[in-house]
mmCIF file of the C-alpha atoms, coordinates in Angstrom:
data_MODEL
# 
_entry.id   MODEL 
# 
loop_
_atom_site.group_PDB 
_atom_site.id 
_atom_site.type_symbol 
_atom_site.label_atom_id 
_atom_site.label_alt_id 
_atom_site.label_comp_id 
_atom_site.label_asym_id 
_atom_site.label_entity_id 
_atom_site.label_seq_id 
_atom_site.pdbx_PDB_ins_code 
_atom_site.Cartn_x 
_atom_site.Cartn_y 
_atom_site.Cartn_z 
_atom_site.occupancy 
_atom_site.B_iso_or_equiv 
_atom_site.pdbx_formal_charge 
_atom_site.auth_seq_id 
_atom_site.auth_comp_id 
_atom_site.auth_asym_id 
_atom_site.auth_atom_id 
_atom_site.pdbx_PDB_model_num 
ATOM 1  C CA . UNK A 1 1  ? -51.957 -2.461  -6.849  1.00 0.00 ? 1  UNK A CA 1 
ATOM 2  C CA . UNK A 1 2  ? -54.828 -0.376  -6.127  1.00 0.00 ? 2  UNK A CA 1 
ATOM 3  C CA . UNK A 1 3  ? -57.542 -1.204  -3.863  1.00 0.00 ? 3  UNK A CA 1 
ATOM 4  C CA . UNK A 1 4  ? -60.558 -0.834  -6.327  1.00 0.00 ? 4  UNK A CA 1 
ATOM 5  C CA . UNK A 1 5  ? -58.353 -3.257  -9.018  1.00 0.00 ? 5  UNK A CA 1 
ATOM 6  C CA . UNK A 1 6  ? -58.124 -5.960  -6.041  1.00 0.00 ? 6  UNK A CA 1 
ATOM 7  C CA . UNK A 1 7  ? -61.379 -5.917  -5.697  1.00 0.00 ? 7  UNK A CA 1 
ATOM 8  C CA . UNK A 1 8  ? -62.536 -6.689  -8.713  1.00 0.00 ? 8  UNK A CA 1 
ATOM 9  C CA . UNK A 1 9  ? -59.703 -9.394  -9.275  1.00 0.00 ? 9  UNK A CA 1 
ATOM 10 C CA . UNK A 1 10 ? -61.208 -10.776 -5.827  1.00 0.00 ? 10 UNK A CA 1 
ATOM 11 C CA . UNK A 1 11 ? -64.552 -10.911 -7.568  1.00 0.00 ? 11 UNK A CA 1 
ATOM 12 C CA . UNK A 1 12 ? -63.592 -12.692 -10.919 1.00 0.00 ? 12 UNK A CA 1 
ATOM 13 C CA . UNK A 1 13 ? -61.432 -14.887 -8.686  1.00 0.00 ? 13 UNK A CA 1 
ATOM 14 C CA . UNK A 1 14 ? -64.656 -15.655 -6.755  1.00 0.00 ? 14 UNK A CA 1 
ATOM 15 C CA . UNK A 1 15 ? -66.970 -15.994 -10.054 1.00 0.00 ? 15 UNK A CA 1 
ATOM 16 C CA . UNK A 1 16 ? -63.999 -18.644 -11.546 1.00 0.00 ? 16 UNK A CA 1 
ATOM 17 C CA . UNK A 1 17 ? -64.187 -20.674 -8.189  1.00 0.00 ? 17 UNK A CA 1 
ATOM 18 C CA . UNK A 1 18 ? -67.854 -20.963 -7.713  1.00 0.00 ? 18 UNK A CA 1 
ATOM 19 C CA . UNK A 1 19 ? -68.107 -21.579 -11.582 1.00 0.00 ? 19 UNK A CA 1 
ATOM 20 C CA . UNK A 1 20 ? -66.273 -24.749 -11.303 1.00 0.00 ? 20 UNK A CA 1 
ATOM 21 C CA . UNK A 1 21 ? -67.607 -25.234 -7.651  1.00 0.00 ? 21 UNK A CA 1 
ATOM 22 C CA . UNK A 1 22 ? -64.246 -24.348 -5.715  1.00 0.00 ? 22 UNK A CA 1 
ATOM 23 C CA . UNK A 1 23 ? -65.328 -21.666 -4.188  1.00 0.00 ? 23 UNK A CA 1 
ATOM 24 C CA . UNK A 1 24 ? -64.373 -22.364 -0.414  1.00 0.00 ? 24 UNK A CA 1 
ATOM 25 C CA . UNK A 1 25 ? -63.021 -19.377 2.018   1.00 0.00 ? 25 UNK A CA 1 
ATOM 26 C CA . UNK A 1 26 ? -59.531 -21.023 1.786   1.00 0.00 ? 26 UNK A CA 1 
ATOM 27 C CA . UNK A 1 27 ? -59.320 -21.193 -1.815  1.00 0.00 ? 27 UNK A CA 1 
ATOM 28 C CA . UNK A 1 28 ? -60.377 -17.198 -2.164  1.00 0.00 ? 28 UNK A CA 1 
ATOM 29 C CA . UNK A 1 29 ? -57.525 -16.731 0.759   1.00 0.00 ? 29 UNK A CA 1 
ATOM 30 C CA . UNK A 1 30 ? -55.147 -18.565 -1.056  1.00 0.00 ? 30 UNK A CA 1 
ATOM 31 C CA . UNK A 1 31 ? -56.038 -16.932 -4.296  1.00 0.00 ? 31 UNK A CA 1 
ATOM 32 C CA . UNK A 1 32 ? -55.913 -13.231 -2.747  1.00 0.00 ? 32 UNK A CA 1 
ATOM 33 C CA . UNK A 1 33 ? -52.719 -14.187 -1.288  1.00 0.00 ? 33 UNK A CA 1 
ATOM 34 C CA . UNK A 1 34 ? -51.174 -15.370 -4.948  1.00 0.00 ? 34 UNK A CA 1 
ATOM 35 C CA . UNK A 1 35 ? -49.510 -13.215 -7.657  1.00 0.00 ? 35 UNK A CA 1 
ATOM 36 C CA . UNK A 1 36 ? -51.788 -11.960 -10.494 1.00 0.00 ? 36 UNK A CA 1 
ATOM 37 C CA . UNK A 1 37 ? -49.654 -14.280 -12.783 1.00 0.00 ? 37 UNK A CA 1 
ATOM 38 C CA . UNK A 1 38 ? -50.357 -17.344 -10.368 1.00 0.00 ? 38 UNK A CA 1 
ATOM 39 C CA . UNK A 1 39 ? -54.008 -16.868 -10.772 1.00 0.00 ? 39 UNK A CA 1 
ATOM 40 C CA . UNK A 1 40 ? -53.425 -17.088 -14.722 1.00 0.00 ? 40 UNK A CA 1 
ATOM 41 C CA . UNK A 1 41 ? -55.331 -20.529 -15.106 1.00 0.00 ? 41 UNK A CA 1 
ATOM 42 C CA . UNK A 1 42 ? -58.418 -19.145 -13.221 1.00 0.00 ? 42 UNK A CA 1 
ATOM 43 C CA . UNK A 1 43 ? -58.766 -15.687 -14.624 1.00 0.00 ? 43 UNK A CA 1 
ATOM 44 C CA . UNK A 1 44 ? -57.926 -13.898 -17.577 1.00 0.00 ? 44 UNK A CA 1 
ATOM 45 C CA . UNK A 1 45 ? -55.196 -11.383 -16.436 1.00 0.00 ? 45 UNK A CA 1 
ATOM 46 C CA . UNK A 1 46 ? -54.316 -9.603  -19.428 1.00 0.00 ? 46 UNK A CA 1 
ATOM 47 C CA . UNK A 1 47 ? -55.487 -6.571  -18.882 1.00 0.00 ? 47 UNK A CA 1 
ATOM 48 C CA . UNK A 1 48 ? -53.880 -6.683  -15.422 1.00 0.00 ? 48 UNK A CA 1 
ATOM 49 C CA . UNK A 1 49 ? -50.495 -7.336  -16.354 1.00 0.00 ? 49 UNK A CA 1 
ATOM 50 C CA . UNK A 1 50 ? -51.027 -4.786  -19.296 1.00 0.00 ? 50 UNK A CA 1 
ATOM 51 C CA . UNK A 1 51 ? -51.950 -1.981  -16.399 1.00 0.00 ? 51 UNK A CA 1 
ATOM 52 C CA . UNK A 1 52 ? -49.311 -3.272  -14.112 1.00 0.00 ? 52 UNK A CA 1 
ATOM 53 C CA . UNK A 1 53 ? -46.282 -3.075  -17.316 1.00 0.00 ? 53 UNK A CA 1 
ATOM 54 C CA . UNK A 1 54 ? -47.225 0.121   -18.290 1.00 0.00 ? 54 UNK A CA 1 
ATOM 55 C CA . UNK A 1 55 ? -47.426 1.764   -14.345 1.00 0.00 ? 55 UNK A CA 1 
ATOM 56 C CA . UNK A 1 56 ? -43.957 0.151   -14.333 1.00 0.00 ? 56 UNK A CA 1 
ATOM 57 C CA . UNK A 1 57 ? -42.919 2.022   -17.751 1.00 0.00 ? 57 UNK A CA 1 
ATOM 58 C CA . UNK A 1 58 ? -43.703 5.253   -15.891 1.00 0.00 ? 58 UNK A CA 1 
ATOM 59 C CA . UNK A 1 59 ? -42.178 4.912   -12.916 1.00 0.00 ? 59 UNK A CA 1 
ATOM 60 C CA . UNK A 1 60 ? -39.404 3.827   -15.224 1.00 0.00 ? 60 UNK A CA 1 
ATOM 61 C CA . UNK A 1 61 ? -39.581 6.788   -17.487 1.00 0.00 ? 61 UNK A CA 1 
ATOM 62 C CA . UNK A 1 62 ? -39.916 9.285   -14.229 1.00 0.00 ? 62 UNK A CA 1 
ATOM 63 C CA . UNK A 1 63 ? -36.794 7.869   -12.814 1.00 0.00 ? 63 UNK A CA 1 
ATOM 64 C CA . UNK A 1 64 ? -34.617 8.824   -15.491 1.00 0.00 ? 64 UNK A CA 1 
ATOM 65 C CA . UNK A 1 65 ? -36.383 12.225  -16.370 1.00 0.00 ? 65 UNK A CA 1 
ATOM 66 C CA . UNK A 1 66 ? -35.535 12.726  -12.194 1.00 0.00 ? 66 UNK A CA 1 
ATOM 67 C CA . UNK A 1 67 ? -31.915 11.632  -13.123 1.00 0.00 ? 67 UNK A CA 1 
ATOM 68 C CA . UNK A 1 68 ? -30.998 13.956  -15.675 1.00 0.00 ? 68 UNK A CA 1 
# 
C-alpha cells in the first residue's frame, strides 16, 4: 500500500483512538501493525478495500494480457 494512503489511515486510526480516548503509542503501534480489515471497527475502510480490490483487478488483468 502506498506510503501517502498509510498515512492517512494512520491519521483516522489516530482521530478514532483519541475520539474514544484510546489513543496510547501502543494502541497506534498495534493498529499500524494490523490489516486494513482488522481496523474495520475503528475506521471506515471502504474506500480502502475498494482501492486495494481494484489494484488487485489490474495486476490481475496485466497478468493474463502478459500471458497471451
Amino acid at each position: 500500500m502506498p506510503d501517502l494512503i498509510q498515512e492517512e489511515i494512520k491519521a483516522k486510526v489516530i482521530a478514532a483512538l483519541t475520539e474514544c480516548g484510546e489513543c496510547t503509542p501502543e494502541n497506534v503501534e498495534r493498529a499500524k501493525s494490523s490489516k486494513i480489515y482488522d481496523l474495520d471497527d475503528l475506521i471506515d475502510i471502504k474506500e480502502y478495500v475498494r482501492r486495494m480490490e481494484e489494484e488487485q483487478r489490474k495486476k490481475t488483468e496485466q497478468k493474463r494480457g502478459n500471458g497471451r
